[in-house]
N, C-alpha and C positions, 0 to 999 in steps of 0.2 A: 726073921731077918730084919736087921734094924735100916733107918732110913739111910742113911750113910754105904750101907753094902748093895751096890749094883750085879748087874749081871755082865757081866762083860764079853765081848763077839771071841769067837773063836781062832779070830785072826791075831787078836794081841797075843803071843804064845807065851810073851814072860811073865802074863798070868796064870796062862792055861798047862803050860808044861818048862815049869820057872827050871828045870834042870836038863831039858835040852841042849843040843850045841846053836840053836839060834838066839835061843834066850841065853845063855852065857855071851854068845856074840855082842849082845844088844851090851850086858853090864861092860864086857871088855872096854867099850866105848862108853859109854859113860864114865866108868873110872878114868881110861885116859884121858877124858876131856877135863874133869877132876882133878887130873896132875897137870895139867897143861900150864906154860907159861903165862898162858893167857888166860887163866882159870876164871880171875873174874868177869870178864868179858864173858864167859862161856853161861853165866848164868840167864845169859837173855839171848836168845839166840836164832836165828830164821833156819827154817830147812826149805833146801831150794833146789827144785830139779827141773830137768829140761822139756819133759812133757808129761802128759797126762798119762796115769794109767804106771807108774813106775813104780809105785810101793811108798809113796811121800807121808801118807796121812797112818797109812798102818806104822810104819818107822816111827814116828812122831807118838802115836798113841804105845809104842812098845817102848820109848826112851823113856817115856811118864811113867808109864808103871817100874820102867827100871828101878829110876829116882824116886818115886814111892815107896816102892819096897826099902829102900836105903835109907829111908827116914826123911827125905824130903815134902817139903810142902812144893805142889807143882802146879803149874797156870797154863794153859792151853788157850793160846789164842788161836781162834779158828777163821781164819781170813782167807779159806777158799771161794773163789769166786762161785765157781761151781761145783758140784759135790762135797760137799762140805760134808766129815765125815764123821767129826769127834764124839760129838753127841749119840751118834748110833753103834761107833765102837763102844762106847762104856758104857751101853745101854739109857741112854738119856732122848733117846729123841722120843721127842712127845708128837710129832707125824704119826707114830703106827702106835697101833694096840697092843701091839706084843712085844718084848724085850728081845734080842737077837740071843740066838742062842750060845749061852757060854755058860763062867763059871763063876759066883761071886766073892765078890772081891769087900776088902773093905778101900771106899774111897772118900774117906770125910775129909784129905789134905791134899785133895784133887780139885784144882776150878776150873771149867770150862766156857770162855769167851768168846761171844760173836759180836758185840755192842759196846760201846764204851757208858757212864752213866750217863749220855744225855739219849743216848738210843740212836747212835749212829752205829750204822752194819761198819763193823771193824776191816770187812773184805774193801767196800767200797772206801775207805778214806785211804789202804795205800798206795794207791796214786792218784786219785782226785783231792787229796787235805790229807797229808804225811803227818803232818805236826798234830794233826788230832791222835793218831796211832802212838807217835812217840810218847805223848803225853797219858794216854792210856797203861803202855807201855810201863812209863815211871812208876806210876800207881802201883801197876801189879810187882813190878821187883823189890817194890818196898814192903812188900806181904808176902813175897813169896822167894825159896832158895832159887828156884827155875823157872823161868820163863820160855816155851817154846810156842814158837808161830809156825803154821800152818800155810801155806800160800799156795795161791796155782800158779802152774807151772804155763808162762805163754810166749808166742813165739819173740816179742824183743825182751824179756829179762824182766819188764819193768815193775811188775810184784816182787819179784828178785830184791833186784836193787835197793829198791824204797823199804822193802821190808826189812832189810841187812842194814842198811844206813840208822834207821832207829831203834834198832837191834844191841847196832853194834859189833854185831859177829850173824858168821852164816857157815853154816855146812851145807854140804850138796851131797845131792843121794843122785846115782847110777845107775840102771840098771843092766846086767848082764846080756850081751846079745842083743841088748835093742837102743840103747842110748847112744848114736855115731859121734865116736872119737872129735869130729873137728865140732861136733853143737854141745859137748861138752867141756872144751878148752875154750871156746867163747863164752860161756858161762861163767867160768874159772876167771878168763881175761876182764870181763865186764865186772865181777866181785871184784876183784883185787883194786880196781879204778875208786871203788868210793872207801870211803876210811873203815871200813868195815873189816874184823880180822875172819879171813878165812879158815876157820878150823879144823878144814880136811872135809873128806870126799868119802863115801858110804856106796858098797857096791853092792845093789841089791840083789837077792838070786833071780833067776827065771821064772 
């Protein structure tokens, strides 16, 4: 196995079973975002949901591999504050000894972000120093087709917001049964206030 082909967790399914109906789900959405009027906007884009535990960081590592498979080059900013997940979905976290178990993959047009080059945690500048993220940000859409942020979900938005605003664009992920109706139209409402284009809402299953 060459250095480039990871192991990848079991949870990304549009690597582990690229022709199921969750992973066709995942491309469905990728392609429309692809068509979207807003297309170029969509290549930098925050995923954003209303609490913890809803499927935010697995969506985000199963959009990558989408876009990988389809021949992109993709950058994964990893700005969870806590749980931070990416590095262990695609087998990369250098914490444990053992790879999670999956299936490998090749990922040499895959990069995965927590720092920016002076070595600030990418989680903490967006909302203590914005403009260092955006600027981060820059960089990587300049090397890369897609750019996806990763953020925690907390109770005033404000990962949200700051992450969408030097994004650019955000989608929100939902989950089925447990995301209540009125905390995610606030959500929806607080996106729509900063100049950021909302590019649709993602319902997770149960």
């Amino acid at each position: 196995m060459s250095d480039s082909h990871q192991i990848v967790d079991r949870a990304v399914h549009v690597a582990w079973q690229p022709r199921a109906p969750a992973a066709e789900a995942v491309r469905v959405i990728l392609a429309r975002l692809s068509v979207s009027p807003a297309h170029e906007r969509t290549r930098c884009m925050a995923i954003a949901g209303c609490q913890p535990s809803e499927g935010r960081s697995t969506f985000v590592a199963n959009l990558a591999m989408a876009a990988l498979q389809a021949g992109e080059t993709v950058a994964i900013v990893d700005a969870a504050r806590t749980g931070a997940r990416q590095r262990a979905l695609f087998g990369w976290d250098d914490n444990t000894t053992s790879a999670p178990a999956g299936t490998a993959v090749e990922l040499s047009a895959l990069h995965i972000v927590t720092h920016d080059r002076e070595g600030r945690s990418l989680a903490d500048t967006v909302t203590d120093a914005p403009a260092y993220l955006g600027t981060a940000l820059a960089e990587l859409r300049a090397r890369h087709d897609r750019v996806l942020i990763d953020i925690s979900a907390d109770a005033h938005d404000l990962d949200a917001l700051n992450a969408a605003r030097q994004a650019g664009a955000a989608v929100v992920l939902f989950k089925r049964d447990t995301t209540r109706l009125a905390r995610a139209n606030r959500l929806l409402e607080r996106l729509s206030e900063t100049d950021a284009a909302v590019l649709g809402s993602v319902l997770a299953p149960r």
